[in-house]
N, C-alpha and C positions, 0 to 999 in steps of 0.2 A: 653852475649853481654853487653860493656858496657856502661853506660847511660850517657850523659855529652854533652858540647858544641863543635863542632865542624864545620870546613870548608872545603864546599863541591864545587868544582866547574860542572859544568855541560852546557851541551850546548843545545841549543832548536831555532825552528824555531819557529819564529809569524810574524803576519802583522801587519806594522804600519801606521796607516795613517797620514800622514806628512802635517802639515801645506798647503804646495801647492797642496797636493790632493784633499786635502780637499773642498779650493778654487775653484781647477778646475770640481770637481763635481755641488758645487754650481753655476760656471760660466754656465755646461749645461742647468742645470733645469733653468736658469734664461731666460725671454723673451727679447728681440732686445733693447727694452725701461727699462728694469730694466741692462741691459748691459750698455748704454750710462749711466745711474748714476755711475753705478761703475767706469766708466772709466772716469766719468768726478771728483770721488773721488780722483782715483788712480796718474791720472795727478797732483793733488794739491798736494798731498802726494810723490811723484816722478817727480824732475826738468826735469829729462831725455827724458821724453816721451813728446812727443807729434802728436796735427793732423795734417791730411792733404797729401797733397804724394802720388805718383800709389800703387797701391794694390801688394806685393806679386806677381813675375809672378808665381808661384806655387799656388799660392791660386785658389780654385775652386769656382768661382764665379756665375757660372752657370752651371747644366748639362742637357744633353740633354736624352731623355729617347724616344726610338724607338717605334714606333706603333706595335700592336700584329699581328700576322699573321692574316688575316681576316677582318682586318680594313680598311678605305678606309677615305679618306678625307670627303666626306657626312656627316660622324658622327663628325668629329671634326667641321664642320663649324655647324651643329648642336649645338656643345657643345658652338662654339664661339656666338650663337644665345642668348645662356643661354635657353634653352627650352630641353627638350625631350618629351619620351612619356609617357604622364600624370603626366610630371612633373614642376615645376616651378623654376626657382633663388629661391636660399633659402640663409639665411643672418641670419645664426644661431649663428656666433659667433659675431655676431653685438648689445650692449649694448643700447646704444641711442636708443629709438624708442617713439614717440609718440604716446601716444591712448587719445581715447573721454571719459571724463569718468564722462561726464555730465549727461547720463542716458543711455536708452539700458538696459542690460543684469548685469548691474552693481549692488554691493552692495547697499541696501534698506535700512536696520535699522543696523547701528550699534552704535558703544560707548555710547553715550548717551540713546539713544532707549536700547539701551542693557541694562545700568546698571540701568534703568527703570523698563525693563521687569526682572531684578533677583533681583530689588531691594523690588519688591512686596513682598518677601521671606526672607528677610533679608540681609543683607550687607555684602558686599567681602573681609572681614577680612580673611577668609581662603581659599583664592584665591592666585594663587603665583603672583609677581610683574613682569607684564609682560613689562616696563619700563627697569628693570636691569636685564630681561633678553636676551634684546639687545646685551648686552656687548659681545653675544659669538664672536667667531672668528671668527664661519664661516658664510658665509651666507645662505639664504634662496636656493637662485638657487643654490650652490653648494652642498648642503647638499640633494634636491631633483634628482639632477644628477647624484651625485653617486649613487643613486638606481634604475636608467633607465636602466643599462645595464641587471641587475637580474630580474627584473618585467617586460620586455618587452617581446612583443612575438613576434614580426617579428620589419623587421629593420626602414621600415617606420615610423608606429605607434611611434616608439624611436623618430626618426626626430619629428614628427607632435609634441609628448609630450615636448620633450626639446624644440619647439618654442612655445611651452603655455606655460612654468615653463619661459622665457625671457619675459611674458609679464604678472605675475601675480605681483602686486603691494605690498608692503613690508607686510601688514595685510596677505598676501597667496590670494586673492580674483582673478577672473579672471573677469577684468573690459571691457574685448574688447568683443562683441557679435560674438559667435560661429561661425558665416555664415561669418563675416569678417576677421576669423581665415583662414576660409578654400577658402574665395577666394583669399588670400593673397598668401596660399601654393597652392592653385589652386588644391585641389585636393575636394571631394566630401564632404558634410555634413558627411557621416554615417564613414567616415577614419576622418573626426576632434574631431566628439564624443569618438571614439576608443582612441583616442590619449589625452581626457580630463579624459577618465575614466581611467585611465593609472596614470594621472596624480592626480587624486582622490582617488586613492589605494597607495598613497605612503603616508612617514612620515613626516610629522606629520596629523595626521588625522585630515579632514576639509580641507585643502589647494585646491588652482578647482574650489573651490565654485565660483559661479555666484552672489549670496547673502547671509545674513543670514542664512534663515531659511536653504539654501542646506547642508550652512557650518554646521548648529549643524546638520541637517539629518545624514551626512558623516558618523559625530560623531558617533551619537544612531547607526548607521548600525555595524560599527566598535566595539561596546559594546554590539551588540546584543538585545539591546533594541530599536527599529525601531519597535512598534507594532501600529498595528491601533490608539490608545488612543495615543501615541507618537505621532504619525504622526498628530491626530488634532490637539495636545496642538501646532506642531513646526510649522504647515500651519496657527498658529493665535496668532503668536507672537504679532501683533499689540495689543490685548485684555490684553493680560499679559504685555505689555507697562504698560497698563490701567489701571490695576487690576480687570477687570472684573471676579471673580472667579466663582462667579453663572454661567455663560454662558458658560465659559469655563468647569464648573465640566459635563455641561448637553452635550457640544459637546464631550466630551471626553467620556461622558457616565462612569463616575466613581464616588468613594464617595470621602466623604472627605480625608479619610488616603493614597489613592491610588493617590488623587491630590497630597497630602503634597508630597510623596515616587516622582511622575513624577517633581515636582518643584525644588527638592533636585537633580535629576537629570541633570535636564535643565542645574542649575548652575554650576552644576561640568564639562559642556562644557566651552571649548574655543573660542569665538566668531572672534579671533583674531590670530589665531596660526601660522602665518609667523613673530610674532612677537617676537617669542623665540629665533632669528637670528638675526647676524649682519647685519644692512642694507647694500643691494648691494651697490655697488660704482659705480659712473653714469662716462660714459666718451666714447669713440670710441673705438674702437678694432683696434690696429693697429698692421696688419699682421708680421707675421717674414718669410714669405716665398712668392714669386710670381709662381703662377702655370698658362702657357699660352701655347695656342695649335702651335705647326710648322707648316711651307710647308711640310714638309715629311711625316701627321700623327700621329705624335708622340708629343711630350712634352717640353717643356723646366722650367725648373727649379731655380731660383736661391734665393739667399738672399737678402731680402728689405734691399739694404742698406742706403736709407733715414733713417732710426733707428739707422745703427750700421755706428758710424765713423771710418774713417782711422786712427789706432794708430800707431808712425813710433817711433823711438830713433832719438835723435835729437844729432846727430853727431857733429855740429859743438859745441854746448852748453855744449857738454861733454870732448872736446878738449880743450876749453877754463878752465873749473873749475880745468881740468885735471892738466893745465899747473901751475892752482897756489895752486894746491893739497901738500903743505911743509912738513907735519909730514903726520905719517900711520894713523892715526886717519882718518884724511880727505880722504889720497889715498883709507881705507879700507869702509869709506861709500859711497864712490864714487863707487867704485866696487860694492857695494852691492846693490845700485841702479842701476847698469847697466845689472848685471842679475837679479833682477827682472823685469826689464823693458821686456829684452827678452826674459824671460818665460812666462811676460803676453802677449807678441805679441803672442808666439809659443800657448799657451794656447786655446788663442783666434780662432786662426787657426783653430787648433783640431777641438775646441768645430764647428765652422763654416763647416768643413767637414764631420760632425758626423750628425749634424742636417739636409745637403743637401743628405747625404747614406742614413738616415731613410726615409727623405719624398719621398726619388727618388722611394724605396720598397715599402711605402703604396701607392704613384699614381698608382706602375706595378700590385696591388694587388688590387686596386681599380679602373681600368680601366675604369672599366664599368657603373661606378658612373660617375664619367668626362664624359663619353662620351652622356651617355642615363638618367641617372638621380637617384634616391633611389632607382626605383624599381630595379635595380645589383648592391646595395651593398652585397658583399657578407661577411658571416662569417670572420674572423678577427683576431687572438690575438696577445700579444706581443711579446709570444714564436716564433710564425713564424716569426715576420718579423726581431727577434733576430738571429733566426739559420739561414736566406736567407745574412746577411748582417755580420755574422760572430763577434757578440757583445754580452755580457752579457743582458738579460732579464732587469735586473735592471736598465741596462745605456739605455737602448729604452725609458724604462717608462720617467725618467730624459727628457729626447730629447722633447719627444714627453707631454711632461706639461707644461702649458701657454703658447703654441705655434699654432698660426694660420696660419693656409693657405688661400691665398687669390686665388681664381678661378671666371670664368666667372658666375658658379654657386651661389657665394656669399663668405661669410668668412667665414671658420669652425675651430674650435681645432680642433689637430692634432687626439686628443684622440676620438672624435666621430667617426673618422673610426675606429674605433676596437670595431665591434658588435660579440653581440653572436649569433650562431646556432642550429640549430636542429639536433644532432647525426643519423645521417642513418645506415641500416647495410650494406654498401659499403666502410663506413668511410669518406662517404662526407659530407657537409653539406648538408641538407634538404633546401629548397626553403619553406615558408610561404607560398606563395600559392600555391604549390604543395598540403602542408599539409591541409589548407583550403579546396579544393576541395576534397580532399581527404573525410573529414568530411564531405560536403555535400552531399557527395554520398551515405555516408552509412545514411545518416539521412533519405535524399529521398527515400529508401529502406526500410520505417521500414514502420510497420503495426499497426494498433489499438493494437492488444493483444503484439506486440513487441517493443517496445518502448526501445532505447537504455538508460543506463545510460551515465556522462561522465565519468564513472569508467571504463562501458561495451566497450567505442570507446576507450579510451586509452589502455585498453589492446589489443583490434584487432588492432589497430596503430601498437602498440608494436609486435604484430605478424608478420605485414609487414615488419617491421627493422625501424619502427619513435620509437624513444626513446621519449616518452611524458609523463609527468607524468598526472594524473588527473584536477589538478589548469591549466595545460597549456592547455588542450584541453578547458575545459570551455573557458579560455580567447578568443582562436580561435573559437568557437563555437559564444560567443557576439559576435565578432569583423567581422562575415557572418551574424550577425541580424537573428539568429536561437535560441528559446527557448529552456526553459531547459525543461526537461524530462515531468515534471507533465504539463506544457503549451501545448509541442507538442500533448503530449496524449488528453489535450480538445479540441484541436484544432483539431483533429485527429475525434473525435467522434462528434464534432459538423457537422465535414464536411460529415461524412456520414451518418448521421441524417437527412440533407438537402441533 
């Protein structure tokens, strides 16, 4: 064969994404109010276009979504009440909020106290700059949000957690006291602690906190150093302000090299760690979608259009240029501002009909949220409400980001209804407190000499057809206010002792 330069033709398929595709994916993913920027760019940029004018009679401006079999209007004026049962308005995706954070349950000692108490040890030269480390992109809430869905164990506790990650202040601290957490969501002390420790097990370690000392505890828990001697040095951070090291070595009950080893510690915490994020950005949430109950039961649906204006082709302005358009130069940009004028109306459209198909699927799929409240939100993903609506997986996610719905319930992203579940072997989801109870029963059943692990419950879970792993039984096991194994067992032996 032989070796040399030659011309080959050949033919091949690929995909190209075209300038206007491009566009028009970024036009989905964008909210109501990043729409109006663009259109009030596009207008300066294009004589063509402009507002004002009826809508489209094709345009789907509103749809109406039927009540399910078994429904009855009781529940809808229920839902118009904003109430269910054991539940409250919840205003999740709502930004503004003011808290007291003049004392309470608030942080105690920090920056100064802090660099007080690690300055006793020497100075924060090898400490990173938690000033530039502002600069990231993301924020604090959303950085903690993305990890609601994998660490949550029922759909509530989620809810509860994302409205304490909405009111921790930029340092990660939670300044509003516990009990006025939960009588806000109105739901019990022992579901707002489940919903903080939630929020306490996520990354960055520390964040939750109520003050100081909890924040570095977090920490030490998280490093596995939370031992007695820990725990007196962090319960008397005031001392270490101080430098009282005598007192401190005699509460700790240590020498001196095992103080030095605890203080080297201390300082390698973060006193501050929401502050490795860019600071939220404070403003209203202002919905992209209206969800409101009928006379029939059912639903109605449409697009805020207080956000999104009327874009039309201005006909007459385009007749005019037309008429004094003299060479092709002129005729051929005239043209070319006239479709694009009309691909961004058509575009527009789309995207407006793509966003009222998704949310009409997650209200039919979340019924029973609207109607009764968190406790039926059920299971959720985007595969489903992709295959029910006949769309790519991808283009849901698109739809459904920076997009609020506004209900009698409050304001939520679109994305908070898509929870996760618990695999059954029927292939449905499991219900949380099915599972829960579930767990207390075999706990209630055990005896001095048999005391379950949460290894022992997750696999007899697992016998019944609950897919749990171990970490997820524990979490449900806290989240019933039942000890772990070696607790019950003294608990156990104490009670039939007495």
């Amino acid at each position: 064969m032989a070796l040399g330069p030659r011309l080959d033709i050949r033919q091949t398929q690929s995909l190209v994404m075209t300038p206007q595709l491009q566009q028009a994916i970024k036009l989905l993913a964008a909210s109501n109010l990043e729409i109006e920027t663009f259109i009030a760019e596009a207008m300066e940029a294009n004589p063509l276009l402009d507002t004002g004018g009826p809508a489209d009679p094709g345009e789907p401006e509103r749809i109406e979504i039927a009540a399910p079999a078994g429904e009855d209007a009781t529940a809808d004026q229920l839902m118009l009440a904003g109430g269910g049962e054991g539940d409250a308005p919840l205003d999740l995706g709502a930004v503004d909020r003011d808290f007291d954070t003049g004392d309470g349950e608030g942080p105690s000692m920090r920056d100064a106290e802090w660099g007080a108490a690690s300055g006793s040890v020497g100075d924060f030269d090898d400490m990173p700059d938690w000033e530039q480390l502002r600069a990231a992109e993301v924020t604090l809430a959303e950085h903690l949000e993305g990890q609601i869905g994998a660490a949550a164990s029922d759909a509530q506790t989620a809810f509860i957690a994302r409205h304490i990650i909405g009111l921790l202040d930029e340092a990660g601290y939670l300044t509003v006291p516990l009990q006025e957490v939960a009588d806000e969501l109105r739901v019990d002390i022992f579901d707002a602690k489940a919903g903080l420790r939630l929020v306490q097990s996520l990354d960055p370690s520390g964040v939750g906190a109520r003050n100081l000392a909890e924040c570095i505890a977090i920490q030490a828990r998280e490093a596995d150093r939370y031992d007695p001697c820990m725990k007196a040095l962090i319960d008397n951070l005031d001392l270490v302000a101080r430098g009282e090291v005598e007192r401190l070595k005699r509460l700790c009950r240590v020498d001196d090299e095992d103080f030095a080893d605890m203080l080297r510690e201390l300082r390698s915490y973060n006193p501050r760690p929401g502050l490795a994020f860019a600071p939220a950005e404070t403003g209203t949430v202002v919905p992209d979608i209206l969800l409101t109950a009928n006379a029939g039961g059912g639903w109605d649906l449409a697009i805020n259009e207080d956000t999104l204006p009327k874009l039309i082709v201005n006909r007459g302005y385009y007749l005019e240029l037309n008429s004094g358009a003299t060479n092709k130069e002129s005729q051929s940009w005239l043209k070319e501002k006239l479709a694009d004028a009309h691909w961004l109306i058509r575009a527009l459209d789309q995207r407006q009909k793509t966003i009222l198909k998704t949310a009409a699927e997650i209200v039919k799929q979340q019924d029973g949220f609207f109607r009764r409240g968190v406790s039926e939100l059920r299971p959720l993903t985007l595969r489903e409400v992709a295959e029910q609506i006949g769309m790519h997986e991808s283009t849901v996610s698109r739809v459904t980001s920076n997009k609020y719905l506004a209900c009698a319930r409050g304001t939520f992203e679109l994305k908070y209804f898509f929870t996760s579940g618990v695999a059954s072997a029927d292939g449905e989801g499991a219900s949380s407190a099915a599972i829960k109870a579930r767990i207390k029963a075999l706990i209630d059943a055990e005896t001095v000499k048999n005391i379950l692990s949460d290894q022992q419950l997750a696999e007899m879970l697992q016998k019944e057809g609950f897919d749990l792993a171990r970490r997820t039984v524990a979490k449900y096991r806290e989240a019933i206010g039942l000890g772990s194994s070696a607790e019950r067992r003294r608990a156990k032996k104490l009670a039939g002792a007495s």
